[in-house]
N, C-alpha and C positions, 0 to 999 in steps of 0.2 A: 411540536409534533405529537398528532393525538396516540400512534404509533407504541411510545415511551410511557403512557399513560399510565401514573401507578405503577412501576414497573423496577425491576431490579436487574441491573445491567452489570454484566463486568468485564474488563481491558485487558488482555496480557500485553505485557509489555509498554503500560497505560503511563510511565514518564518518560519515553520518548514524545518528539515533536508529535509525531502525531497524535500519538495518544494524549498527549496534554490538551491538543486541542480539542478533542473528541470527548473530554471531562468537561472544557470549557463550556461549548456549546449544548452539549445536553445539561448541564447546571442551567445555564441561561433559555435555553427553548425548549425543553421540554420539563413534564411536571413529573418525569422519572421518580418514584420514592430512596431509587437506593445507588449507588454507583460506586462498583469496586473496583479498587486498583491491586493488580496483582504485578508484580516486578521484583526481582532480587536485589536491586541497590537500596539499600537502609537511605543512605543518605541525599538520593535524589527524591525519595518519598520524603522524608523529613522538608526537603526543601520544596516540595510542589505542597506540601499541608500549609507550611508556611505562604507559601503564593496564592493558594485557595483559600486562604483565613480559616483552617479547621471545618470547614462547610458540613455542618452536622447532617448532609446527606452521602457523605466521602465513608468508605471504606478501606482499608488496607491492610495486602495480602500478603507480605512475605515471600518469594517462593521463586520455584524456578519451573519451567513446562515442562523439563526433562523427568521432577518430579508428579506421578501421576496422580497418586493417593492426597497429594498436598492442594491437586488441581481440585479434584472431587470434594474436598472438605470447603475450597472457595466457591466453588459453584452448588452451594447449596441453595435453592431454592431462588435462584438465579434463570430472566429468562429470555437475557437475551445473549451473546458473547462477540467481543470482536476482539479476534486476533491479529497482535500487530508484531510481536515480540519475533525476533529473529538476529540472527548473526548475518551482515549485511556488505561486510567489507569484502569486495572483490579480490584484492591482494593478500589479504587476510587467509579468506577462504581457498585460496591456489597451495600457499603453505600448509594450512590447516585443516585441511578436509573433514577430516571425521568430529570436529567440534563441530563443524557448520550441520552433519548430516545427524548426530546427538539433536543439535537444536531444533533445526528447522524441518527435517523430516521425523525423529523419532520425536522430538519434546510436540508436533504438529497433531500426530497419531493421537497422542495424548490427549492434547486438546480435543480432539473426537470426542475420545473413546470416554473422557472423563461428562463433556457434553451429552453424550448419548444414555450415561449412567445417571446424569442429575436430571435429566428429562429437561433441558433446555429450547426452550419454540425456536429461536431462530440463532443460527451462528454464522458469522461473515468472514473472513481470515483474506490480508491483503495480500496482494504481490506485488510484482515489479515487472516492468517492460523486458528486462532481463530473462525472465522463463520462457517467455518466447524462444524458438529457436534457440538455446542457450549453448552460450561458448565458454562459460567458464562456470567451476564448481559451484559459485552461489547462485547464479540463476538455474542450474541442472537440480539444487535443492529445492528451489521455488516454484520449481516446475511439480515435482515429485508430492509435494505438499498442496498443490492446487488441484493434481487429481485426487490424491487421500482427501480432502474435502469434496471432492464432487461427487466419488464412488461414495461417501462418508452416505448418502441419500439412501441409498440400498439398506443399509443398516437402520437408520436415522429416522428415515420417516414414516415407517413402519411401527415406531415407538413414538412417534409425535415431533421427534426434531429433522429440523431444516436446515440444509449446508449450501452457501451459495460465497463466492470469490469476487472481489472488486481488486483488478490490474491498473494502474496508471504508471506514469513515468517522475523523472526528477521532479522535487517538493521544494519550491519556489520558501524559502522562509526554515525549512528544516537545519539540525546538525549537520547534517550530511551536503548541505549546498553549497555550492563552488564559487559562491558571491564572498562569502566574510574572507577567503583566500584568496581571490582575486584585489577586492578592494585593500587586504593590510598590503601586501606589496604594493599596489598604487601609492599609497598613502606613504610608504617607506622609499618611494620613487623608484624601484626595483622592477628590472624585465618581469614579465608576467610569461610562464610557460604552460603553451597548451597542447596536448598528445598531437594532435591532427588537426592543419590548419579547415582542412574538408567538415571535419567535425560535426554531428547533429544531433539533438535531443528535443525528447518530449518536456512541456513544462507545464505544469502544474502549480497554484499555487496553496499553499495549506490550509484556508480557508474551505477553499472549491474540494481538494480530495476531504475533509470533513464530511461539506454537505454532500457531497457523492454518497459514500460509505450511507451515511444516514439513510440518506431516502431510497438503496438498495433495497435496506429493508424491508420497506413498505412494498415493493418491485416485487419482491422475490417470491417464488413459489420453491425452491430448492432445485440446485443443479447447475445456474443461471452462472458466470463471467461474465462479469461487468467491466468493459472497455469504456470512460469518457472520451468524448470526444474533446482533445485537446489539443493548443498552436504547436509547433514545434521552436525550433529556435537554433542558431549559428551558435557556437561557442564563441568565435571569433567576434561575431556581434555582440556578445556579453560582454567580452571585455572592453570593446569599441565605445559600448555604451558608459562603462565607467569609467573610459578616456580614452577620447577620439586616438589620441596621439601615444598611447599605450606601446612599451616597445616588447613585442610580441615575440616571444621565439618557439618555434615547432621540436620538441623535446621526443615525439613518437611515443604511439600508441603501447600501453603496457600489458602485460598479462592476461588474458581473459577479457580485457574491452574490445567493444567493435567500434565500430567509423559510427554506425547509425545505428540506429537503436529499434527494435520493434515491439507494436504489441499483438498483433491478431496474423499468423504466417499464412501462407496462402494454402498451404491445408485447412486450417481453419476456419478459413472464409468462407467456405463453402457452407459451415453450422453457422453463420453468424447472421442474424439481422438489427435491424436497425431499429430502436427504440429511443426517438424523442433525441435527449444530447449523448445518446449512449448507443454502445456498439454489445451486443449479446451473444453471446458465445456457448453452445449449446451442448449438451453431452455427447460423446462419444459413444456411450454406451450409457444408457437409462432404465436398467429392472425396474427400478421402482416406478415407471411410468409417466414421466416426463412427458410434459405434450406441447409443444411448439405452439404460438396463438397465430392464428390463422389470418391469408393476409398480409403477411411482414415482407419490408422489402428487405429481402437479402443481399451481401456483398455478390459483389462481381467475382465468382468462382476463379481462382488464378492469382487474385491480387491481396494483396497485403497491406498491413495499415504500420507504416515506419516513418520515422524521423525526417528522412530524406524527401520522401515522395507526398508526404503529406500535404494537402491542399489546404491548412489554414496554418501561417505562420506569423511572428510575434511582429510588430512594426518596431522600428527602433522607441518609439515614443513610448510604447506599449512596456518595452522592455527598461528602461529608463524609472518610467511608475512602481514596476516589480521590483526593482533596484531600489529606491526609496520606500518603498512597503516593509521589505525586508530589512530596515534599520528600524524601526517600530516597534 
C-alpha cells in the first residue's frame, strides 16, 4: 500500500489479535519505515518480538492510554495511529464500570488529544457492532468513544489531523472467538452451551477486518464510520458445524447481551451510504465541514443493518472453512 509509504505508524493495544495482525500485514505490504507497538503487557511484547524475529522495523512502547504524557512521548513524529486497545469483556464491564470508562472513553480522549498534540495525518480507532444501540456498559463505552473521535475532526483538522471509526462484528480467528470454547468441549465430548438457541451474529474474519481498517485509510477524509459489509451467522450453526450431532443445551442470554447484534440503527440510516463493500456513516454534526460525495446511494431511511435481518449469510460450508482457518 502506497498509502504506508515511508511512513511511521503506531498501534495501541498492538498485541491483541488484531493488532498482531495489523503489524503482520504492514510488515509484509507495505514499505512503512517504522511501526510501533504501544501496550502495557511486558510480556506479550517480549513474546510477539520473539514472533516477529526482532524486525528492525518494530518498535516498543511500554505504556497504558490512560497514561497521556506517555502517549505523546510515543507518537512522536508518528503519522499515522490506529486504536485498538480497549477493555472488551461484557460481564466484566457490568461489574466494573468505571475501569471500562478510565479506558475506553477517558484513555480514548487521550488518544485524541495526544494525536492532535503530535500533529498526527490520519487516526482510525475500532469499534464493535455493540455501540450500536448499546445495552450494556461496554458497547455504551464504545459508543461514547466513536463520537470523541468523530467530534475529535473539529479540533483535528484544523491543525492537519484526521479522525475517522471502522465498526465491524465477531473476529473469526481472534482471543475473544467462541470457536476454541466450543471446539475443547467437543473434543472432551461435553454438552456445548449456547445463551439463545435464536441466536445471531456478525462474522468477520481477522484477515478481512485487517484489510478493512487499512484501506479506510486511504477512504477517508475525516468523520467517515466504516460499517463492512459482512454474512451474518446462527450460533447454533457454529456449533452444528463442529458437530452435526453436538448435544446443545440453551443456558439463556446473560447480562448486557442481546439475541442480535447490530451495526448501523435505523437513526442512522438515514446518514449512511453505500460505498463499494462498505456502509458509511456520516456525522451528526460536522463544524469542520464535512461534505457527503455526491450521488451515493443511501440506506432505506427506517431500516437497520443487524444480524437477524441481514441479507448475506454464512453457508454451512462456508462456516466449516472459517472453522479450519481458525486452527492455523
Amino acid at each position: 500500500m502506497e498509502h504506508f509509504k515511508d511512513s511511521s505508524i503506531l498501534i495501541t493495544g498492538a498485541t491483541g489479535s488484531i493488532g498482531r495482525q495489523l503489524v503482520s500485514q504492514l510488515l509484509k505490504e507495505t514499505s512503512a519505515r517504522r511501526i510501533a507497538v504501544f501496550s502495557r503487557d511486558e510480556l506479550k511484547q517480549l513474546k510477539m518480538r520473539e514472533d516477529f524475529e526482532n524486525d528492525e522495523r518494530l518498535r516498543w512502547f511500554l505504556g497504558d492510554i490512560r497514561d497521556l504524557e506517555r502517549l505523546k512521548q510515543a507518537m512522536y513524529n508518528v503519522d499515522f495511529v490506529i486504536h485498538t486497545a480497549a477493555l472488551k469483556q461484557v460481564d466484566t464491564g457490568e461489574y466494573n464500570p468505571i475501569e471500562f470508562i478510565k479506558t475506553n472513553i477517558l484513555g480514548s480522549q487521550n488518544v485524541v488529544e495526544a494525536s492532535i498534540y503530535c500533529k498526527v495525518k490520519q487516526v482510525i480507532a475500532l469499534s464493535t457492532d455493540k455501540a450500536s444501540s448499546p445495552i450494556n456498559l461496554y458497547g455504551a463505552t464504545k459508543l461514547t468513544a466513536d463520537k470523541l473521535f468523530i467530534s475529535a475532526n473539529n479540533y483535528g483538522q484544523p491543525r492537519g489531523t484526521s479522525f475517522s471509526v471502522v465498526r465491524y462484528g465477531n473476529v473469526m480467528g481472534s482471543r475473544g472467538s467462541v470457536i476454541p470454547f466450543f471446539k475443547e468441549l467437543n473434543t472432551k465430548g461435553q454438552r456445548i452451551p449456547v445463551t439463545d438457541l435464536r441466536m445471531t451474529r456478525f462474522w468477520i474474519t481477522i484477515e478481512h477486518a485487517s484489510q478493512f481498517i487499512l484501506e479506510s485509510f486511504v477512504l477517508m477524509n475525516g468523520g467517515e464510520l466504516y460499517v463492512p459489509k459482512i454474512p451474518s451467522m446462527k450460533i447454533v450453526d457454529l456449533v452444528k458445524a463442529i458437530n452435526q450431532n453436538a448435544d446443545i443445551f440453551e443456558v439463556g442470554i446473560r447480562p448486557g447481551e442481546k439475541l442480535h447484534e447490530e451495526m448501523i440503527s435505523e437513526d442512522d440510516s438515514r446518514r449512511t451510504y453505500v460505498l463499494g463493500d462498505r456502509y458509511v456513516v456520516t456525522p451528526v454534526s460536522a463544524e469542520w465541514g464535512f461534505v457527503t460525495p455526491q450521488n451515493m446511494q443511501f440506506m432505506e431511511e427506517g431500516t437497520a443493518y443487524r444480524s437477524n435481518t441481514n441479507k448475506h449469510w454464512l453457508t454451512d460450508s462456508q462456516i466449516k472453512e472459517f472453522i479450519s482457518r481458525s486452527d492455523k
